[in-house]
N, C-alpha and C positions, 0 to 999 in steps of 0.2 A: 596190211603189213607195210604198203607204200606210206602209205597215211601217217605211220605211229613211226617211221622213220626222219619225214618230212619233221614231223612237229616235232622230234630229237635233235636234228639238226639246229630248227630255230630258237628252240633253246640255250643251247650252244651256242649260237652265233650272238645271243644274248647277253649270255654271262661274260663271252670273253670282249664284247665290245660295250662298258659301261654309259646309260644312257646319261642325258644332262642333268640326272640329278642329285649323280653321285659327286662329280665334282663341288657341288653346294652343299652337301653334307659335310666333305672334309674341311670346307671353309669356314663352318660355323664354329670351331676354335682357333683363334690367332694364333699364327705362329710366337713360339716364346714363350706360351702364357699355359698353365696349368689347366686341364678341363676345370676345375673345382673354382676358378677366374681369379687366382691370384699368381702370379709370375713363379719361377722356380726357384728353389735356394738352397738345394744342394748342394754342394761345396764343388769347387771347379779348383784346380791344384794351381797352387801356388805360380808355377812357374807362366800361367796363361794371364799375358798383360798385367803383369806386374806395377809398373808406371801407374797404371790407371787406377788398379784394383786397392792397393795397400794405401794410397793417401785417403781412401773412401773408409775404409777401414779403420785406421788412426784419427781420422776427423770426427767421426759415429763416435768411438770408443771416450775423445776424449770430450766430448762435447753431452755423451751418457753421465760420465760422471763429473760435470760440471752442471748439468741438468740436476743432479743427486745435491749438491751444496745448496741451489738456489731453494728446491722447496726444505731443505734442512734449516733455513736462512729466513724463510717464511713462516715457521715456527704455525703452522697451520694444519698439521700432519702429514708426515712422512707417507713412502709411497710401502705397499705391503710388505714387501720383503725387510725394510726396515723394520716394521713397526714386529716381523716375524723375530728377528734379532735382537733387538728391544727387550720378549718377550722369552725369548729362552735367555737371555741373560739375567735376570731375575733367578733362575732355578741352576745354572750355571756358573763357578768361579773361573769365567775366560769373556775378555776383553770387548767388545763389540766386535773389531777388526778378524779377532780370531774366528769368533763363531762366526763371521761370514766365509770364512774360506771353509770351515768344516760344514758348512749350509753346502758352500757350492761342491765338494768333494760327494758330498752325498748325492746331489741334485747329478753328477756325473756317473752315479751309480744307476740311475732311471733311466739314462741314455744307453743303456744292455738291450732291452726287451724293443727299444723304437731303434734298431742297427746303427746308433747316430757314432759319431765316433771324435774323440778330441782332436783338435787342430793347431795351426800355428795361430787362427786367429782366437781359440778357445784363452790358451795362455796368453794372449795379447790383452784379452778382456780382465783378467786376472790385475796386471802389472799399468796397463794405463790408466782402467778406473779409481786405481787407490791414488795416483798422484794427480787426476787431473780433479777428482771429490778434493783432495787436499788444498790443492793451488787454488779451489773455486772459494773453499770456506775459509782461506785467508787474502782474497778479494773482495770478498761481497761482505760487507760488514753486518754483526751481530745486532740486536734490540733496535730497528725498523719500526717507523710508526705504520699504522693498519694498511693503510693504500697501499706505500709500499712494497707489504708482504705479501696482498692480496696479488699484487704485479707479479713478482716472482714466482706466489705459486702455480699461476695461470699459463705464466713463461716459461717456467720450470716443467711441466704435464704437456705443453706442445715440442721443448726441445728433446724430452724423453724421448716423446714418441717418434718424432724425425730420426733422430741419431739413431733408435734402433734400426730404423727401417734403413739407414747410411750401410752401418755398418754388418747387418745381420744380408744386406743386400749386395755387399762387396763380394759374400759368396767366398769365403774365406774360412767359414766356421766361427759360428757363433759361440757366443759365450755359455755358462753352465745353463743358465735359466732361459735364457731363446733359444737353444740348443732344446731344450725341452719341450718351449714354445713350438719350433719348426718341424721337432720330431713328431710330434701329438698331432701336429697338421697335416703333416704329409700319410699318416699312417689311419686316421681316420678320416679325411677326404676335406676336413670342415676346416671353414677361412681363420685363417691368421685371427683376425677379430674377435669370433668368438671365443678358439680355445685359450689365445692371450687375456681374454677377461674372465673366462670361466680360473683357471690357475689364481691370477690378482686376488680374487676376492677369495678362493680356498686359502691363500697364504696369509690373505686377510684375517678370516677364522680363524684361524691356530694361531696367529699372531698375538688377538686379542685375548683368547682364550688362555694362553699364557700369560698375559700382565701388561700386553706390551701398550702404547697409544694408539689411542685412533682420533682422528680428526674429521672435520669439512674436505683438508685436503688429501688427505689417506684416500674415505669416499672417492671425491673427484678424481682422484689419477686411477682407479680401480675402475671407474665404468669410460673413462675417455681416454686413457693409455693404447687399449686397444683397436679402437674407429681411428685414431692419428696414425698410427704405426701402418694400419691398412690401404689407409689414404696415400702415406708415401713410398709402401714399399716398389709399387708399379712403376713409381717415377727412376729411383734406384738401384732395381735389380738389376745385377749383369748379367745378359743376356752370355750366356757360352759361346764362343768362335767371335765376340767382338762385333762390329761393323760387317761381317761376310753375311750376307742373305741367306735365310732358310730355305733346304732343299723344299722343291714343289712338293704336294702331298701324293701319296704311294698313286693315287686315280690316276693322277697325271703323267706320272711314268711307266702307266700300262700295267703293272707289278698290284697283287694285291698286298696283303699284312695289315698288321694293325701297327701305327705309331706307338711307342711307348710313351709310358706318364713320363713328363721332363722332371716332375718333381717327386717320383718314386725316390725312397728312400736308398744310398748308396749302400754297396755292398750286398 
């Protein structure tokens, strides 16, 4: 009876006093960064570092559709969504311009089932892409000899992928189609990378399958949109609370619990 008391005891004095290698367990996720190893991008409101947050925002945004003119401009294929518009415009009497807001209106209907929810930066994505595509295709001049356009479209497929990961990383709320992008990520666990390339080349299909072009550079932005975009979002992401240090993890403050996912989905 002494015996089976003893060893209750030390058990107890076990559990409440964690050995050394629970604190190395809690260390094997960085602070800030998603178990699934890409940073969080759940939207953080507006009013948190504003300064900081909104020129990262406006910069991605217009620098997305400025990215959009240059391979428009390399006449070497558009990137999928294009080529998706393209594509229902053939069977459709409305505009290019039109069918992309009724793409994205739809594309915000998908955002039901993944809790994602519109933002100040969703409508941002809306109103800067149409004038900075516009200001870019009347800078960057039409019929380019080959080199040229081969420049642009290589320049055009890395500023893509930067500017998303700027602005989709300001954490502000993304636009209809990274919205979709961040939702499908966070909800099935799997990197930015793949589910941004698996999407490209679905829109791809339907695209073509309607009528629309396809090109070398369609391909290309469809399998390298999403490795770029990966690449920078770590550098970009705003981490929540700014510069203040993340609290120690739960071992260290004697408390057990489990840490939540940073990048669970809000709501």
């Amino acid at each position: 009876m002494h015996v089976h008391q003893e060893a209750t005891g030390m058990k107890q004095k076990i559990t409440d006093h964690p050995g050394r290698d629970a604190p190395r367990r809690e260390e094997r996720v960085p602070a800030g960064r998603a178990p699934g190893g890409h940073p969080p991008l759940t939207y953080v409101p507006l009013g948190e570092r504003p300064l900081t947050r909104l020129p990262r925002l406006f910069a991605g945004l217009a620098l997305y559709g400025f990215s959009l003119s240059l391979m428009l401009r390399a006449s070497l294929g558009v990137n999928p969504w294009s080529v998706l518009y393209e594509g229902l415009g053939r069977h459709v009497p409305l505009s290019f311009g039109t069918i992309s807001a009724v793409v994205g209106v739809l594309v915000l209907l998908l955002w039901i089932p993944l809790r994602q929810r519109p933002t100040f930066g969703t409508f941002a994505n809306i109103a800067v892409l149409a004038l900075s595509s516009d200001l870019g295709l009347w800078l960057v001049p039409p019929h380019l000899d080959l080199p040229a356009r081969i420049g642009l479209l290589a320049g055009g497929v890395l500023l893509n992928g930067f500017s998303i990961a700027l602005y989709v990383g300001a954490r502000l709320g993304p636009g209809p189609r990274d919205g979709l992008m961040t939702g499908m990520s966070a909800v099935t666990g799997r990197s930015v990378r793949l589910v941004r390339t698996l999407i490209e080349l679905t829109v791809l299909a339907a695209g073509w399958l309607l009528g629309g072009k396809v090109g070398a550079g369609t391909v290309l932005y469809a399998l390298a949109v999403g490795p770029v975009t990966q690449f920078f979002l770590p550098r970009f992401a705003y981490r929540f609370g700014g510069d203040r240090p993340a609290p120690p993890p739960a071992a260290h403050r004697g408390g057990g619990g489990v840490t939540p996912r940073a990048d669970a989905p809000a709501g």
